[in-house]
C-alpha positions in Angstrom: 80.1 109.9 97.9 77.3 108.1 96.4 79.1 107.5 92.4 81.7 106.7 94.8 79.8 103.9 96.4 78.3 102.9 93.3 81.6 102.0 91.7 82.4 99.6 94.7 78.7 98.5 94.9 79.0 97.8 91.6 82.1 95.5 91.3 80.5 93.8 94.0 77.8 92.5 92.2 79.4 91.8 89.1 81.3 89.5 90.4 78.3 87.8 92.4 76.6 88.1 88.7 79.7 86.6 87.0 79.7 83.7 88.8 75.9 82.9 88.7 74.8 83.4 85.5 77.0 82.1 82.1 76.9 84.4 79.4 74.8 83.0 76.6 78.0 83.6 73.5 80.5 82.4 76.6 82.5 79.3 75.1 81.9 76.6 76.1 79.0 76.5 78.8 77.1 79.9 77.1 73.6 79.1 75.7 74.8 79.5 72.5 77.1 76.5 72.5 74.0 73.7 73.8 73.4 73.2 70.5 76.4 74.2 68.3 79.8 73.8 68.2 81.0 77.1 66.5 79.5 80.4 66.8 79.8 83.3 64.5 79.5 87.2 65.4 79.8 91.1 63.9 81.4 93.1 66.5 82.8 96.5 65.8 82.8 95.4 62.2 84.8 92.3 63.2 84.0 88.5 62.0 84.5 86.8 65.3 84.3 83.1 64.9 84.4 81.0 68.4 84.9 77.2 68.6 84.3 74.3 71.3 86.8 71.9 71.2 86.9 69.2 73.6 90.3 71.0 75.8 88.7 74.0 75.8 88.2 77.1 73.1 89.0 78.5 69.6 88.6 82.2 68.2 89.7 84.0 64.9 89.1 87.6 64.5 89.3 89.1 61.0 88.5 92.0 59.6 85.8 93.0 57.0 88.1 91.8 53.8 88.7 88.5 56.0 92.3 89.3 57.0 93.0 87.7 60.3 93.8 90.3 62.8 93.7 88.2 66.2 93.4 84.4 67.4 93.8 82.4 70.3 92.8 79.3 72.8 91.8 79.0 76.2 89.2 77.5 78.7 87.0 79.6 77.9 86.2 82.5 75.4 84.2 85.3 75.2 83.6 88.4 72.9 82.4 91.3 75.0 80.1 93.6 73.7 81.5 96.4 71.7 83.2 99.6 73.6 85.2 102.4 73.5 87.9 101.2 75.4 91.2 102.6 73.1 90.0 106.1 72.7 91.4 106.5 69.0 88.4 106.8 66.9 85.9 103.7 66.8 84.1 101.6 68.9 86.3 98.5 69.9 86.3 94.5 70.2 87.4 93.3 72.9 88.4 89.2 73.4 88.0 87.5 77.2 89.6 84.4 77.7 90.4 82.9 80.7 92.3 79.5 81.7 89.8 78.1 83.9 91.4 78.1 87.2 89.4 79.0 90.3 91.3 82.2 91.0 93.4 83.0 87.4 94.2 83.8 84.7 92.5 86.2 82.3 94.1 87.5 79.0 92.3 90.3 76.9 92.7 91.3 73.2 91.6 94.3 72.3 91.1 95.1 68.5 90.7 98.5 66.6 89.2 99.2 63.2 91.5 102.7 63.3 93.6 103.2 60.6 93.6 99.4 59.4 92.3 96.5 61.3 94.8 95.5 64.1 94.9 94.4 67.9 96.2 96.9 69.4 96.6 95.4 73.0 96.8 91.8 74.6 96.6 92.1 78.3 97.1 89.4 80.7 96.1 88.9 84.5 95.4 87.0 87.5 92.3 89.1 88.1 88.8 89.5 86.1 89.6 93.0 84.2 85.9 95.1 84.3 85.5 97.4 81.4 82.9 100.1 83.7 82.0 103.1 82.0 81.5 104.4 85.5 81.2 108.1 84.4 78.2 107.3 81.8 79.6 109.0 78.7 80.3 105.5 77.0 84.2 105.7 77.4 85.2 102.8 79.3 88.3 102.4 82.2 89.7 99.2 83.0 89.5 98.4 86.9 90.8 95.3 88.6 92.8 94.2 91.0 96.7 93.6 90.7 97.7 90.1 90.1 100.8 90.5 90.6 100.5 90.0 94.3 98.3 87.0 93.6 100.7 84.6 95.5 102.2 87.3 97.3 104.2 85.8 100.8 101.9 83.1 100.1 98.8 84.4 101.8 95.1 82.7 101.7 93.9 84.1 98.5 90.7 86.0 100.9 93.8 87.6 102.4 96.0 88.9 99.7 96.5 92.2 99.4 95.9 92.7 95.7 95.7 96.5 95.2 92.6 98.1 93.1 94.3 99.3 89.9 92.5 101.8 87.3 93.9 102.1 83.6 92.9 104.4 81.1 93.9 104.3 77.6 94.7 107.7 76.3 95.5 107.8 72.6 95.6 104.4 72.6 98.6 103.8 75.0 97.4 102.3 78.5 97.8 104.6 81.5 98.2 104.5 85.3 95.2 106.8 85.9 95.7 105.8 90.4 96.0 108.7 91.5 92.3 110.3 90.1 91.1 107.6 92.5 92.1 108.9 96.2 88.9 109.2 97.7 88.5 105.8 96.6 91.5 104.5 97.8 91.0 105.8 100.9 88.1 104.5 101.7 89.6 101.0 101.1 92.7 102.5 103.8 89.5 103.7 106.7 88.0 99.7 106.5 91.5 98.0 107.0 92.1 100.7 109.7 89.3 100.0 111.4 90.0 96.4 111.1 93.2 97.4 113.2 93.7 96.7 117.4 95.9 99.4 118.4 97.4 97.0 121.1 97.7 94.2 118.6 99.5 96.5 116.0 101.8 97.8 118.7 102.3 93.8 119.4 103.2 93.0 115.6 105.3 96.2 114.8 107.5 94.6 117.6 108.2 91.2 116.7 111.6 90.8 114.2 109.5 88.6 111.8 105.6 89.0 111.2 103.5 86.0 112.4 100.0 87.7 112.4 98.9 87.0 108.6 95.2 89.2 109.3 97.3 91.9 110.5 99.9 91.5 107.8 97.1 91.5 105.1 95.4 95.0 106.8 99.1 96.7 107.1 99.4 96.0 103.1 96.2 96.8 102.2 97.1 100.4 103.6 100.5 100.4 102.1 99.3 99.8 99.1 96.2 101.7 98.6 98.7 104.5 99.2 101.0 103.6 96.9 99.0 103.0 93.8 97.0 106.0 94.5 100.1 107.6 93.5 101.7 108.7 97.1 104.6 106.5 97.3 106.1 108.9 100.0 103.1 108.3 102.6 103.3 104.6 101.3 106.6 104.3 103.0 105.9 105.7 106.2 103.2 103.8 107.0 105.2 100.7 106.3 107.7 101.9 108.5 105.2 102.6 111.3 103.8 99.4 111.1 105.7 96.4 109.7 108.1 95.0 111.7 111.3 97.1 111.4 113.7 94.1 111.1 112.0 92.8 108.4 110.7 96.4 106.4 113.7 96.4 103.9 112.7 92.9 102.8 109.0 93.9 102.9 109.2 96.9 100.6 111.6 94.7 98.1 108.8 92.2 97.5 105.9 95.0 96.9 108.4 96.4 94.6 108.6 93.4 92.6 104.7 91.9 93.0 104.1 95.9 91.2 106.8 95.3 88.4 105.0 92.0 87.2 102.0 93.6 87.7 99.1 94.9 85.4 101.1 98.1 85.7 103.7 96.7 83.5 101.3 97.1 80.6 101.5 101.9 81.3 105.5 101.7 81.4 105.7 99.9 78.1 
């Protein structure tokens, strides 16, 4: 219970520390841009060169005989520090950039000195992606939330139901790794319950058409806490319990597709 509650307690306050504090190599508002223009690091064996430019950010990656092996633009640039994130061999490097918009978008490179010196991934998402080496044997999960349901029935953005998602990459192929997180899950599924009015959920599974956005956002929290924690069967039958029965078919359509443009895609490629 309590690793449990650290993960969550955790994720909490990196996000509170994220948005306080600037990373001092972060381009452009780090420390380490107040006075220069270009910034040059050894990560994982990789030359990582970062620019400010007056639209935003510049990287190169190369490798140790100065072959280029990644590049890119955006807002805002970051190299994390080194990781073992791939699981093939070596510590990697791992690229944040993000387009500067108040709620998106983030893409990740992630580089590899196995074999020869290549990125290996580029993942995109609406979400901040945290690299948490929650177990404390320096192997490092990514854990975010899906932002594929970012704009999903065009909720408030404190309302969306973005579902916690945890990837693993094992042998350097990213993996669903949902369902080792039940307990978790459903401890997200007991809070939206309890956010719940039995005579109020009695009210909305009623109506033909949902007009209760609060209740909406609890009933898909629940739905999809189930169904990313790998029990698509139970998924279903609390939708069906809950969501208005006129509009269900339509309902489960949508989560279908918000999850197929997901961060998920990246496992089923």
């Amino acid at each position: 219970m309590a690793k449990r509650c650290f993960i969550l307690v955790f994720l909490s306050l990196l996000s509170i520390a994220c948005a306080a504090q600037t990373p001092e190599d972060r381009c452009p508002n780090g420390s380490a841009f107040q006075g220069a223009t270009t910034i040059h690091r050894e990560i994982s064996d990789f030359k990582v060169t970062i620019s400010k430019r007056n639209d935003g950010c510049v990287f190169e990656v190369r490798g140790a005989r100065g072959q280029l092996v990644a590049s890119g633009s955006d807002r805002s640039v970051e190299a994390l520090p080194e990781m073992y994130v791939l699981r093939i061999g070596s510590n990697d490097l791992v690229i944040e950039t993000s387009s500067g918009g108040p709620h998106c978008c983030w893409t990740y490179y992630i580089a590899t000195q196995a074999g020869t010196p290549h990125l290996a991934a580029r993942i995109e998402n609406a979400e901040r992606i945290d690299f948490l080496d929650y177990r404390g044997i320096e192997l490092n999960d990514l854990i975010t939330r899906d932002g594929g349901f970012i704009d999903f029935e065009q909720m408030p953005y404190n309302l969306v139901p973005m579902p916690t998602t945890y990837i693993r990459f094992v042998r350097g192929r990213p993996t669903d790794i949902g369902s080792l997180f039940k307990l978790q899950y459903d401890e997200e599924i007991a809070r939206a319950r309890s956010r719940i009015k039995p005579d109020a959920l009695q009210y909305f599974h009623s109506r033909n058409i949902y007009d209760d956005v609060q209740m909406a956002s609890n009933v898909l929290t629940i739905v999809l806490a189930y169904l990313y924690s790998g029990r698509e069967e139970q998924a279903w039958k609390e939708l069906a319990a809950m969501w208005p029965p006129a509009d269900m078919p339509r309902i489960k359509s949508e989560i279908l597709k918000a999850r197929e443009k997901g961060i998920l895609r990246y496992t089923r490629q």
